[in-house]
C-alpha positions in Angstrom: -15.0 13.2 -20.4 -16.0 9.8 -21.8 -19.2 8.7 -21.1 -17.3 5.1 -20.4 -15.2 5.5 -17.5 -13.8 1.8 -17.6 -12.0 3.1 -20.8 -11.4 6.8 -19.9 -8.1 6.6 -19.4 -7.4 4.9 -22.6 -8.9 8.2 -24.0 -6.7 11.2 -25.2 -8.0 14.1 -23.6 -8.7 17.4 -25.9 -10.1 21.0 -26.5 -11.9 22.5 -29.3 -10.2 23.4 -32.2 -6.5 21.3 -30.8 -4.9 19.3 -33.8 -4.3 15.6 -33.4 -2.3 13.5 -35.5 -4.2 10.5 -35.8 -2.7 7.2 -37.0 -4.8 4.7 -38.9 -8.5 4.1 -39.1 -11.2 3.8 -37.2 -11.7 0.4 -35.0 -14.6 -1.4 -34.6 -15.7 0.6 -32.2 -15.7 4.4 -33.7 -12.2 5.3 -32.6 -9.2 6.6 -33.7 -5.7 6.4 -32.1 -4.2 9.7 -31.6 -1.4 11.7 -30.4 -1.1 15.4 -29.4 0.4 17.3 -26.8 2.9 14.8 -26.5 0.1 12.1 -25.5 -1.9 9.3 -27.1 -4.8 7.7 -27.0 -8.1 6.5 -28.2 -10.0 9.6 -30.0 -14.0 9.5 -30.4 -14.8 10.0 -34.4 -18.0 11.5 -34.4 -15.8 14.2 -32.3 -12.8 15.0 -34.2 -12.8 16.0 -38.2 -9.9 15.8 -40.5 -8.4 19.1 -41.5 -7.6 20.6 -45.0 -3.8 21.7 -45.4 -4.3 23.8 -48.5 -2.7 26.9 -47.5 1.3 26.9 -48.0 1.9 28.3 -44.3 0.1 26.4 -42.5 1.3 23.2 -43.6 4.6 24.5 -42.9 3.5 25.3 -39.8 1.7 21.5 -38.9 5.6 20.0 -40.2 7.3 22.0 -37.9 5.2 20.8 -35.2 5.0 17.6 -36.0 1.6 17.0 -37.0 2.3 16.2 -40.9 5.5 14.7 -42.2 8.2 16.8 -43.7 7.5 16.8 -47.3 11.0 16.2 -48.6 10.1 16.6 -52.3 8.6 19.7 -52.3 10.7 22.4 -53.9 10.2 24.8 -51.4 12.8 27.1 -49.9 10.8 27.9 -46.8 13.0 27.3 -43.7 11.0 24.8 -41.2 12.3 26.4 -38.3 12.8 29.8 -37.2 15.5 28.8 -34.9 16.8 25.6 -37.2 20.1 27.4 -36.1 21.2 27.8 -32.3 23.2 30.4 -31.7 26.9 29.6 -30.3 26.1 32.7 -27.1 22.9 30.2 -25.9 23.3 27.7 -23.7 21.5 24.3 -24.3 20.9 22.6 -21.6 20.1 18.5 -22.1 16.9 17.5 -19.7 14.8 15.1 -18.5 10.8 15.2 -18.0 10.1 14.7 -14.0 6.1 14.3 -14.8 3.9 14.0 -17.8 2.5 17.6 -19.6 -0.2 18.1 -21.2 -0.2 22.1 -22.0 -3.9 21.7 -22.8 -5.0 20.4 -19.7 -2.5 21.5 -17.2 -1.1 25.1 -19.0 -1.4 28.3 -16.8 -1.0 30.1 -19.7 -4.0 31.3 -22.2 -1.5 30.8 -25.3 -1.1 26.9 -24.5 -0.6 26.1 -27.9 2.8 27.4 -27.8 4.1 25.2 -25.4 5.4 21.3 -25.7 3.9 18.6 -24.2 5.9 16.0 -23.1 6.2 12.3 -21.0 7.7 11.8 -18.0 11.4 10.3 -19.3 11.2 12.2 -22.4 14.5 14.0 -23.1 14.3 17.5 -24.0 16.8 20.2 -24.7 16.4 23.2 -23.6 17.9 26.6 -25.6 19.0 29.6 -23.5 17.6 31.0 -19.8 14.6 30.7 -18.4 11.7 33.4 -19.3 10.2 35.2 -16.3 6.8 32.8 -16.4 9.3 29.7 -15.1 9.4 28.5 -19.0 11.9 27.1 -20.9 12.1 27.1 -24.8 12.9 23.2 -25.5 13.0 20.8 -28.4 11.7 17.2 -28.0 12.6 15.1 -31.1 12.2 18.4 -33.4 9.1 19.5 -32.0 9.8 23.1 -30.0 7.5 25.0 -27.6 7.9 26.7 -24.5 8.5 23.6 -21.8 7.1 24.2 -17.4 10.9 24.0 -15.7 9.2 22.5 -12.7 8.4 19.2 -14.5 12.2 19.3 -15.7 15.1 18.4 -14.6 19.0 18.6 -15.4 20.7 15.7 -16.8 24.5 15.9 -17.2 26.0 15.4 -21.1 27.6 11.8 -21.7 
């Protein structure tokens, strides 16, 4: 919580230990801008540290997500995706976000970090039926987690 509550909502909220792609450097002020969670905001740097991507499978790992930009000229063979190929017997289903979702703030789950956050508008398909927990697997813009199908809704193909 930000000690300035004029500005708080011009804060991006996070846990311990949650990546943030950050963009830029710090204003005038101490403050980077940041997204994660499929939000942005202001981000406190005395509060956030940058992190090391010296081990091959996590910074496959950060690209996939979409926290660090594909390297195209790397010679690796390592597939980005595990599911970089749908299927033809799922369904995809093309949706729309209801609500804003923040998986570390608003997540019932323990495992949050597998899951998407999103903005209300955003468009996000969603591959096969719904898991037992009322989740979706969806992909916003390349980025895939496990979506809340309450905050979702169906929107036809054009």
């Amino acid at each position: 919580m930000s000690p300035n509550y004029e500005t708080a909502a011009e804060e991006l909220p996070f846990v311990p230990g949650q990546i943030i792609k950050v963009y830029g450097d710090k204003d005038d002020d101490g403050f980077y801008h940041g997204e994660s969670g499929g939000l942005s905001g202001f981000v406190p740097s005395n509060m956030v540290a940058e992190v090391p991507v010296d081990d091959e499978h996590l910074k496959q790992l950060l690209m996939q997500q979409g926290f660090i930009p594909v390297d195209h000229t790397a010679g690796s063979t390592t597939d980005l995706s595990e599911a970089s190929s749908i299927p033809d017997d799922l369904i995809v289903q093309r949706m729309v976000a209801l609500f804003d979702y923040d998986p570390w703030e608003s997540s019932p789950n323990m495992d949050s970090e597998v899951e998407l956050g999103f903005r209300s508008g955003d468009i996000i398909y969603v591959i096969g039926e719904m898991d037992q927990d009322g989740f979706y697997y969806g992909d916003l813009c390349g980025r895939r987690g496990l979506v809340p199908s309450n905050y979702l809704q169906p929107l036809p193909w054009d």
